[in-house]
N, C-alpha and C positions, 0 to 999 in steps of 0.2 A: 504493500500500500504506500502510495507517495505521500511523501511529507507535508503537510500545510504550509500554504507560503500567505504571507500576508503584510503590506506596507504603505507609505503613507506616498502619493505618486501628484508631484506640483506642476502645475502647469503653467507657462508663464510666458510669455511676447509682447507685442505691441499692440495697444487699441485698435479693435476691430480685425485682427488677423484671423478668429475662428477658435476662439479659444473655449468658447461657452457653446458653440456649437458642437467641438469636438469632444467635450465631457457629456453632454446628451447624448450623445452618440454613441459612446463609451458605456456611459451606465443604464440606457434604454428610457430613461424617465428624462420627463422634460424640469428640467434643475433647476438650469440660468433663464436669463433675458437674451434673446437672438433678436439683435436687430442690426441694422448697417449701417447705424449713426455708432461712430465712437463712443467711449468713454461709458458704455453702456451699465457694464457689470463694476458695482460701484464696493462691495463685498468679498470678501475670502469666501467662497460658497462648498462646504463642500458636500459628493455625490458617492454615495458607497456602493460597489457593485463585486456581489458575494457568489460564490458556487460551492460545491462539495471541498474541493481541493483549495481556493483560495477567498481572500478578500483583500480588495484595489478600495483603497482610500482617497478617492482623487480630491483634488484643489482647486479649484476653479478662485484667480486673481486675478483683480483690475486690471488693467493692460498698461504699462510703466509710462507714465505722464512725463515728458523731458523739462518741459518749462511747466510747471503747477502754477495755477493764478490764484489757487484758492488754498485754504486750511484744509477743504477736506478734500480734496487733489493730493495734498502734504501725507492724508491718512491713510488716502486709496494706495500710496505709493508707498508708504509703510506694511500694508498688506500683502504686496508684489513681493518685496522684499522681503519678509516672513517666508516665505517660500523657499528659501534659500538653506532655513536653519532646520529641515524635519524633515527631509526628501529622504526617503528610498531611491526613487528614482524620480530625475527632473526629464521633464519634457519641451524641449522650445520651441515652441508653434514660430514658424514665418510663414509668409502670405509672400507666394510665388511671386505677385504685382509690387510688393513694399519692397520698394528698394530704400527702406527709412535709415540709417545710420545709429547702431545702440549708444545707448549713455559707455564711455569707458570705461567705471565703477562697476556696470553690471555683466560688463565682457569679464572682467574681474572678479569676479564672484564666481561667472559659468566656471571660469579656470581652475579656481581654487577647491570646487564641487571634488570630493574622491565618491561620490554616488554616483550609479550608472547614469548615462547622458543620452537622450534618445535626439536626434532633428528631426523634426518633423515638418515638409516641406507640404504646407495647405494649398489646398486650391489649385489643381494641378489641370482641371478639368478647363479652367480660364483661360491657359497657356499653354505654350507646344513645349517639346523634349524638350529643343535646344533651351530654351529659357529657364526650365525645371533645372536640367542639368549645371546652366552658368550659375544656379542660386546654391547652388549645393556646392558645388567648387568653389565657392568663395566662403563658405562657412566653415568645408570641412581644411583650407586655405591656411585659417589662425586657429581652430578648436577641434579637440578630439572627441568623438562621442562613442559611444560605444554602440549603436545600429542607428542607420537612416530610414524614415520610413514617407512615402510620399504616398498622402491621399487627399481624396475631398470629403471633408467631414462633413458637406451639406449630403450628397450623397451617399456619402455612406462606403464610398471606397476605397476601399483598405483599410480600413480603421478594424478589423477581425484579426489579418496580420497583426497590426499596430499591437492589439489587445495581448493576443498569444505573447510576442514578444517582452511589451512589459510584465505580464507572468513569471516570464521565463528568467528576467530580474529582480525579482521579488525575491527578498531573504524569507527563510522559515520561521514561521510562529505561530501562534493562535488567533482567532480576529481579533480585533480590537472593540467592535462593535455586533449586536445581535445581528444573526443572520442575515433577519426581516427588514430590519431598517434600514432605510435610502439614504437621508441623511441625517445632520445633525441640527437644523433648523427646524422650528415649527411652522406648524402648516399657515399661522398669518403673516410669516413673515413671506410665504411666495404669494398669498393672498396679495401684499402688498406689491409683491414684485411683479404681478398680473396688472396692476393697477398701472404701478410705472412706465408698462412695457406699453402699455395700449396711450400712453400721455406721449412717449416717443413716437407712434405710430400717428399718432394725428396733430400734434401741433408741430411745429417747425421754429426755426432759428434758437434763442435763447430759452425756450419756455421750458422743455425737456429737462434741461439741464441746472435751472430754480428749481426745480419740484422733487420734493423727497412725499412719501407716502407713510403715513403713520395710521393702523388699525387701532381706533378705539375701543371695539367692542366685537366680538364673533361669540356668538351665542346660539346654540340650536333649540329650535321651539317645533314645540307640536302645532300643527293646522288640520283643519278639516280635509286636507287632503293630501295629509302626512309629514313628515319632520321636512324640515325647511331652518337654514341658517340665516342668521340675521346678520350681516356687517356694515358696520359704520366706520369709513373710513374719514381720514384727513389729510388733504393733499395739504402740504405748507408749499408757497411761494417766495422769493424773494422780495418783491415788490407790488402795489396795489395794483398798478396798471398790467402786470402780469396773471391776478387774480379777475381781472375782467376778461380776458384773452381765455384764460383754461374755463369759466362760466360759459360766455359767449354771448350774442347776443338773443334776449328772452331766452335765454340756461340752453340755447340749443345745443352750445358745446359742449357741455359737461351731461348733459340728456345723451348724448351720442355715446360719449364715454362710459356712460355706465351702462348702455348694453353692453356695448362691447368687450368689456372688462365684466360685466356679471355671464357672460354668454362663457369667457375662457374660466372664467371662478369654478363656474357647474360642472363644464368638464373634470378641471383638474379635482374637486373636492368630489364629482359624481357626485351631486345632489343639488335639491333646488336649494337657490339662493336667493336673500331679498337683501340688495345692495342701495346702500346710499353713501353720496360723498357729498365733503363739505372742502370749503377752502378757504383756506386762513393766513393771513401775510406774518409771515417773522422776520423782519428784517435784514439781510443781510446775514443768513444762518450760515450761509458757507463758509464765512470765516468767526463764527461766533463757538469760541468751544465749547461752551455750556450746552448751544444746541443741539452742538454735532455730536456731542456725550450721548444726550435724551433721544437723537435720531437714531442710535446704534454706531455710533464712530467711533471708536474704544484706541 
């Protein structure tokens, strides 16, 4: 009988390269925010994905901010970093199209890693060889990794290889967490992150990126036509004129968002839901640590 292998696996690159795509991918359940505006996934998230023989602890981090404008830019980018100090094995998502140049601190970290080093060259599907091939020669150029794996984690290709592989670097031990359980988040905080995800999806320029989402209240109640969850959410905004913008005019825009965010809520929770949202200005929370504490910025 084979040994139980089981370790904690970080995932880590630049905003928007596929990072949060390719941990869904990986763990089967939908975990992160996938969307194609940057800066998306604002949390360390992570996604447990268990079998007979093993348990993958993945990491799901922000994507490394070069210039931070904000405090919690400053936290997102502490997060990233954290990644560094608990890997079994690290993974570095590049995006076949980024030809972005890293911070030198963090090519310096890669270096210093003695945990297994996977590259993982994303989005392969968008470009031909020859380009796949020039992005891989210039990484494998300055850093050694111990396997290269090239897929499209929107499709889903090669991420099965990918899988087997990091197994097959996994130190032996016990799990770490119950079988059963996906991750280490409760269920309002993706509650909240459904909410998020649908505020990126429809508003544009600065607005996505004011608004943090905070669950007041998830409660399940009985109805005449069976359990039914109640949530009251709180979008904060930065600014007042921002809080008109996410309303809309006569609430039509916040009327839109709350199907749309209570339509992905029932899925993921499978059950019916009776959603409301409020929104509330905080000043300038980005850079206010008190509030970024109260928001979950630790």
């Amino acid at each position: 009988m084979a040994a139980h292998k089981s370790g904690f696996v970080n995932i880590i690159g630049h905003p928007n390269v596929g990072k949060s795509t390719l941990m869904n991918a990986l763990v089967g359940e939908r975990m992160c925010i996938i969307n194609n505006k940057p800066q998306t996934t604002r949390h360390r998230i992570i996604g447990i994905l268990s079998d007979d023989d093993y348990q993958v602890v993945f990491s799901d981090t922000p994507g490394l901010i070069e210039k931070p404008a904000y405090q919690m830019q400053n936290t997102m980018n502490s997060y990233a970093h954290s990644a560094f100090e608990d890997s079994d094995v690290m993974l570095l998502v590049i995006d076949c199209n980024d030809d972005a140049p890293f911070d030198g601190k963090i090519i310096s970290k890669i270096k210093k890693l003695t945990t297994p080093k996977i590259l993982i060259l994303n989005k392969i599907d968008l470009v031909d060889e020859e380009t796949v091939k020039a992005v891989e020669d210039v990484w494998v150029d300055f850093l050694e990794f111990d396997s290269i794996a090239r897929i499209s984690a929107l499709n889903q290709d090669g991420t099965n290889d990918l899988l087997n592989s990091i197994v097959e670097k996994l130190p032996e031990g016990p799990p770490y967490y119950p079988k059963d359980q996906l991750t280490d988040r409760p269920e309002r905080f993706f509650v909240s992150e459904i909410i998020r995800e649908k505020i990126l999806e429809q508003y544009h320029q600065e607005i996505p990126y004011s608004a943090e989402v905070i669950i007041d209240s998830f409660k399940e109640k009985e109805s005449k036509s069976g359990p039914i969850i109640h949530i009251y959410a709180n979008i904060y905004v930065a600014r007042k004129t921002q809080k008109s913008i996410i309303i809309g005019k006569g609430g039509v825009s916040i009327k839109n968002l709350g199907i749309e965010a209570r339509k992905s809520i029932e899925t993921f929770l499978d059950q019916r839901v009776h959603l409301e949202l409020y929104v509330r200005v905080k000043e300038n929370w980005r850079n206010d640590d008190r509030q970024l504490k109260h928001f979950g910025y630790h």
